[in-house]
C-alpha positions, 0 to 999 in steps of 0.5 A: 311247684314243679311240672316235669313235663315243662322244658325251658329252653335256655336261649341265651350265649353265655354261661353267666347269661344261662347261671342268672336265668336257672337262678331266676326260675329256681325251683319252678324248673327242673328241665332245660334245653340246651340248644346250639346258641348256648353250646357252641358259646359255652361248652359241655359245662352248661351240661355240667353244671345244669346236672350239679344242680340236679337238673335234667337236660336236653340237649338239642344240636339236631345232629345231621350228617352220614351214619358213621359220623353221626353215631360217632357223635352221639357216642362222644356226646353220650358221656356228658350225661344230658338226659334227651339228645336230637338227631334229624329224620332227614338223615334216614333210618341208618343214621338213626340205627347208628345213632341209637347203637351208639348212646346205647353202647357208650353209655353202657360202656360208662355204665350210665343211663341211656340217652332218650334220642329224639327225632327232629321231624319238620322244624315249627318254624316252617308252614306248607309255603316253606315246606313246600319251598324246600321240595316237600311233595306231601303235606307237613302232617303227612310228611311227619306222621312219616318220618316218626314212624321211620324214627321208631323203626329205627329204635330212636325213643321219640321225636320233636314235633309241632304240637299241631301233630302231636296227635296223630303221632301218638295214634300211630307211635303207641304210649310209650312214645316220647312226644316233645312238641316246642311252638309252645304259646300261651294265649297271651304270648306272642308268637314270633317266628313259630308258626305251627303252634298251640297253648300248653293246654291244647299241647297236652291235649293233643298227646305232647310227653313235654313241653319246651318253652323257651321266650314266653318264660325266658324273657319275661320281665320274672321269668319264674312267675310266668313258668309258674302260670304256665305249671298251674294253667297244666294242672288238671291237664 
C-alpha cells in the first residue's frame, strides 16, 4: 500500500539513523526528503543509497544566495539524481532563472532526467506576528500567491508552501503546477512548531501535488503503521 504523493522526511543526523527508518516504513514509502540536518551529517550518500533502493528524493537545502552561486549549485547538486531540489523565492526572479538553467543544462549534460526545482515561499513555521517581524508589509497569503507567481515566471516546476494556501496557488499556478505543502498534521497528531497547517485531507482538498510528513510518521512508536493510516485516510482523496 503505497501513495506517491505522501514525502516522508527523514529528520533524522546519521546515515544509520536514516537505513533503520527506511527499513522501518519499507514498502509503505516511496518518497523521502532529505532535508539539511541529515545532509550536512551524512553526505550525498543518503541520496545514493535512497535511489539504490529505488526510492524518490527530495532534497530540501533551501538554496539561498546570488544568481551565480546559487546556479552553480543547483548544477553541482543536479549529478546526485535526487528527484525535487529547493530554492528560496527571496533570492528573486534571476536566482531562480539561473537556478532552472542550470539543472536543465547539467542534467542534459549527464543525460539525465531533469530535477523538479521547488520554490520555498513563506516557511509553515511562521504566522502573521512572525512575518510581520521580519518586515513582511503583506499578508502571508498575499505575500505567497506573489512569490509562486514570481517562481513560475522564473521557469521553476513549483513551490513548497503551507497547505493553508494551497488553494489559491493552484487557482493562480494553473494544473501542471507542483504544490508540496508540509505543516501536514493528522487530526491526532500534535502540532509542535508548525504553525500553518491542515490534515492530509484537507491538504489534498486544497489542491497540495504531495505531502511531506515527517514526526507524525517518524517518530511514531511503528512508523510504518502510521504511514499506512495516513495512506488509507487519502484513499478516496
Amino acid at each position: 500500500m503505497v501513495d506517491k504523493r505522501i514525502i516522508a522526511a527523514l529528520d533524522v543526523h546519521s546515515f544509520s539513523a536514516m537505513k533503520e527508518l527506511v527499513s522501518r516504513l519499507g514498502e509503505s514509502i516511496s518518497f523521502y526528503k532529505v532535508g539539511m540536518e541529515l545532509f550536512y551529517s551524512a553526505g550525498p550518500q543518503v541520496v545514493e543509497y535512497l535511489k539504490e533502493c529505488n526510492k524518490q528524493v527530495f532534497l530540501d537545502l533551501k538554496v539561498h544566495d546570488i544568481p551565480h552561486t546559487v546556479g552553480e549549485s543547483i548544477r553541482a547538486l543536479t549529478r546526485l539524481g535526487a528527484d525535487f531540489m529547493t530554492v528560496h523565492s527571496a533570492g528573486g526572479r534571476e536566482m531562480m532563472e539561473q537556478a532552472a538553467a542550470a539543472a536543465q543544462e547539467e542534467a542534459l549534460r549527464l543525460g539525465i532526467t531533469r530535477p523538479k526545482l521547488l520554490a520555498v515561499t513563506v516557511l509553515t513555521s511562521m504566522d502573521a506576528a512572525a512575518w510581520k517581524e521580519i518586515g513582511g508589509s503583506d499578508s502571508v497569503a498575499s505575500s505567497v500567491l506573489r512569490l509562486a507567481a514570481l517562481a513560475k515566471a522564473a521557469g521553476i516546476d513549483g513551490t513548497v508552501s503551507s497547505p493553508q494556501e494551497a488553494g489559491d496557488i493552484r487557482r493562480q499556478n494553473g494544473t501542471d503546477f507542483l504544490i508540496v505543502t508540509p505543516g501536514i498534521r493528522p487530526a491526532s497528531a500534535a502540532v509542535q512548531d508548525q504553525k500553518r497547517i491542515a490534515t492530509p485531507q484537507q491538504a489534498l482538498q486544497n489542491g497540495a501535488s504531495y505531502l511531506v510528513i515527517g514526526r507524525p510518521i517518524t517518530q511514531a512508536s511503528d512508523p510504518r503503521q502510521a504511514a499506512e493510516k495516513i495512506i488509507a485516510a487519502i484513499r478516496e482523496v
